[in-house]
N, C-alpha and C positions, 0 to 999 in steps of 0.2 A: 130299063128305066134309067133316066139322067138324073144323077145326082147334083142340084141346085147349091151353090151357096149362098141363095139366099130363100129367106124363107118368103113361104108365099103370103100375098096379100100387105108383104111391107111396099112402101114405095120409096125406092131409092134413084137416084138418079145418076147421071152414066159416071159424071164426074166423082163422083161418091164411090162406087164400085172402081171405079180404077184405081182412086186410092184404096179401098180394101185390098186388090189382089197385089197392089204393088208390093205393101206393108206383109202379106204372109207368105208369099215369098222370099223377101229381104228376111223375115224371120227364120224362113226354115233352111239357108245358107247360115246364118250368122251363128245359130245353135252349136252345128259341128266344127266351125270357127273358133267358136267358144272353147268349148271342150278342149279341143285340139292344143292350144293355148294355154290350156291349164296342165294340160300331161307333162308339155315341153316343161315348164315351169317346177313343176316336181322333180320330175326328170331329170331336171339340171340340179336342184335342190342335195337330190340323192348322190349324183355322181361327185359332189364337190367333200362329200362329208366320207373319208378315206378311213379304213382300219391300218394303223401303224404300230410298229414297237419300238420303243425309247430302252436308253439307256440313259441311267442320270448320273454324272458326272461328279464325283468333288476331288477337292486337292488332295494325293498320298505321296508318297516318298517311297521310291523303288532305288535297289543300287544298280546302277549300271554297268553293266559285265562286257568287258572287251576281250575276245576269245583270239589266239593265236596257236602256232602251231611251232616249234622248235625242235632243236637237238640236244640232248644232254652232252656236258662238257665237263671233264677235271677243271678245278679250280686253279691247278699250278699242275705243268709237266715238265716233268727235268729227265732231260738225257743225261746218262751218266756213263763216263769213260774212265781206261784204265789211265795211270799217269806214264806210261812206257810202253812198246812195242814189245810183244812175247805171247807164249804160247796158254792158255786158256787152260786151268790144269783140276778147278773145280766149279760148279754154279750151285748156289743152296736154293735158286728159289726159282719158282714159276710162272706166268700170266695169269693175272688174276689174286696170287695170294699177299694178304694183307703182311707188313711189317713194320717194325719198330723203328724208329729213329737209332741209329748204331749198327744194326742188324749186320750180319757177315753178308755179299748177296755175291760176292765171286771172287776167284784170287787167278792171280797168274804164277807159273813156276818160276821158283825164287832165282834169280842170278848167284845171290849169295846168301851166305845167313845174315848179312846186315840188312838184306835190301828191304823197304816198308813200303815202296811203290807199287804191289802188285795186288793189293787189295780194294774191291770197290767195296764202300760202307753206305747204307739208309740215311740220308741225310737228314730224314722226316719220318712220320708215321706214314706211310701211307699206302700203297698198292701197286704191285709190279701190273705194267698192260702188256709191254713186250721184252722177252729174252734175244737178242739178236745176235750171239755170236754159239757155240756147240766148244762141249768139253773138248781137249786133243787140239784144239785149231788156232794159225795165228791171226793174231788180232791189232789192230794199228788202235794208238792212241789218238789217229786222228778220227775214229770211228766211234758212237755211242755202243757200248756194249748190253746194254738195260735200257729201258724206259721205267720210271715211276711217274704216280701221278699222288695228289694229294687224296687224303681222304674227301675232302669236301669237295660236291659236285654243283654243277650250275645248268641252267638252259637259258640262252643268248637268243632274243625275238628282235624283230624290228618292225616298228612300229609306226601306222603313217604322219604326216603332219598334223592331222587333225583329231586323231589319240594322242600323240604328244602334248597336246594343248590339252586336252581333257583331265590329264594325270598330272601336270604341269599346274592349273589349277583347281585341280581336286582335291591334291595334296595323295602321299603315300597312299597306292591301295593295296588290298588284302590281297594273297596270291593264293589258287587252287592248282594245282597240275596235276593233270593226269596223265599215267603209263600203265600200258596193257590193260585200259579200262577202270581203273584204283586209282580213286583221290589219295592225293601225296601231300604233307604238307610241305611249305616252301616260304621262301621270308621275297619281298620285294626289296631288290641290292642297290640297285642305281638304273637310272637312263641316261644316255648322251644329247649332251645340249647340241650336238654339233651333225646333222645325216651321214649316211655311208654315201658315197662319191657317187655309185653304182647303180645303191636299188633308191635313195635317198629318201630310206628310213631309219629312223632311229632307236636305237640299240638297247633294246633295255636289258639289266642281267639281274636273274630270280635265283637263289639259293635253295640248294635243295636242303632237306633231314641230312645231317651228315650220318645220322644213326643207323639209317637206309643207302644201299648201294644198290646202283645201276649200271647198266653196261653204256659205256661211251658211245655216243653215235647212235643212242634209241632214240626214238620218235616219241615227244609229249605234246599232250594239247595243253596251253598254259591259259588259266583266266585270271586278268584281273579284275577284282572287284572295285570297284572306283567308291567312293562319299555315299551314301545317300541324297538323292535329289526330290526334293518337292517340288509338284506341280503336279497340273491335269492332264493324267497319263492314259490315252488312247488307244483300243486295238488297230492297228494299221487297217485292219479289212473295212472298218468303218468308215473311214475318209475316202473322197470324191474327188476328182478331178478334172475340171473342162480350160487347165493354162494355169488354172491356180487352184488348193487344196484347200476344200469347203465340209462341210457338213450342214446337215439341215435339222435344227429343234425344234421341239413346240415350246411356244411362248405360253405365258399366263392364260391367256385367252383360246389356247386349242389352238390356234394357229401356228403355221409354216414358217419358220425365219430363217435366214439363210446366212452362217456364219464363216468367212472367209478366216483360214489357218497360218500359222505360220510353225514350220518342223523343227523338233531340237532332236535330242539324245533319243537313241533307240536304246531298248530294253527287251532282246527279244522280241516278242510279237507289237509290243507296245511303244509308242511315241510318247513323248512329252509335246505339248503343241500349246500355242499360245493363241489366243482368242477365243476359248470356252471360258466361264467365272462356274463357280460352285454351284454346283443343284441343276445347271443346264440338262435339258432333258432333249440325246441325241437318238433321233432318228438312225434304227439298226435294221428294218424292215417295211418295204414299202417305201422307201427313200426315192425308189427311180418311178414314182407315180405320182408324184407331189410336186404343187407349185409353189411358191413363196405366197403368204397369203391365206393359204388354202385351209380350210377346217377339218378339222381332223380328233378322231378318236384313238387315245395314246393307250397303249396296253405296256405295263413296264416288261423290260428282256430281262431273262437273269442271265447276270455277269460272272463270268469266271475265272 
């Protein structure tokens, strides 16, 4: 049996029927047209509307710590000689041990009973480093027979041109050293306005505890702490870079903005950067899917 679209006993004419079948044809293309149109349309809807995580910024104050690496030094070393050539006849004292200002520290055999030149005396408090001459043996006054140093110790850093500005206008910072792993404390002494020739760094010298001694020639890690500095202080892994140093926020409205940086003072993991304001809320995840522009659901990160 043929199925008819039209029904019987109507009378239609040819022109009538062509426009019928034209008309449900054209309809039953245009349907999945339709649809089709409206999937894209959501589609696009949904892909534009992004899960990210912010982090929201305000202004604090971190100190900024400049970490170097030095030698511990005597703060004064005096070579000390006999005042005449002759034979080496006692030594009272050893490397390492502490003495007095006066102290007896070695004599020569007398030429006579008047003679007063055969005695070396402690000019200071302070610490034999080296004995260099042996009882029994002759010894020239043009040779140091002793080393002393002072009690008071130092460690000498150098510093580049652009930490020199920082301490220069930071004013005095707080000094940390560490030895054998043990914060020490330590006084900040001086820096040199002028570079070493060589490494053309500039020379800063920290003071140590005179209370505490160390051995000449150990290895310290020295930090200065510089001011406190205010601003919007950044973790470096946040920041972006395609020629110049961006981040991306969401604005009031859920949207993508795109903030062009400018870098100061490192802090450890953290920058100081200029072109965030307070409460900016930066983009920490999902950053590399996002257009400028683009709509976005912000989930805050916690900061640590």
């Amino acid at each position: 049996m043929k199925f008819s679209l039209f029904a019987k006993g109507l009378s239609i004419n040819s022109n009538t029927k062509k426009k019928i079948i034209l008309l449900t044809v054209c309809s039953m293309l245009f349907i999945p047209i339709l649809a089709g149109c409206t999937q894209e349309k959501v589609k696009d809807v949904v892909d534009k509307v992004r899960q990210v995580s912010v982090f929201t910024v305000n202004e604090e104050a971190y100190r900024e710590t400049l970490v170097y690496t030095g030698f511990i030094k005597a703060n004064q070393i005096l070579p000390l000689k006999f005042q005449r050539d002759g034979k080496v006849e006692n030594i009272y004292v050893e490397a390492g041990k502490n003495v007095k200002a006066g102290d007896l520290l070695m004599k020569l055999e007398k030429v006579n009973e008047s003679d007063v030149t055969h005695n070396i005396y402690a000019p200071m408090d302070g610490i034999i480093s080296q004995v260099l001459v042996d009882e029994g043996v002759l010894t020239s006054k043009e040779y140091p027979a002793v080393i002393m140093q002072s009690i008071e110790e130092k460690i000498t850093i150098g510093v580049t041109s652009n930490d020199y500005q920082k301490i220069v206008n930071y004013g005095e910072p707080s000094v940390v050293v560490t030895i054998d792993e043990v914060d020490q404390t330590a006084k900040f002494k001086s820096i040199s306005m002028v570079p070493d020739a060589s490494t053309m760094t500039y020379a800063v010298e920290v003071d140590l505890d005179p209370i505490k001694q160390f051995l000449v020639g150990e290895l310290a890690q020295v930090k200065l702490e510089l001011t406190r500095i205010n601003g919007i202080w950044l973790p470096i892994s946040y920041i972006q870079n395609d020629g110049e140093d961006y981040v991306f926020i969401v604005n009031a409205d859920n949207r993508v903005e795109r903030r062009n940086l400018k870098l100061n003072e490192l802090n450890n993991a953290f920058v100081r950067v200029i072109g965030l304001n307070d409460g900016d809320r930066v983009i920490t995840v999902g950053n590399s899917f996002v257009n400028e522009g683009q709509l976005v659901n912000a989930r805050e990160d916690v900061h640590e």
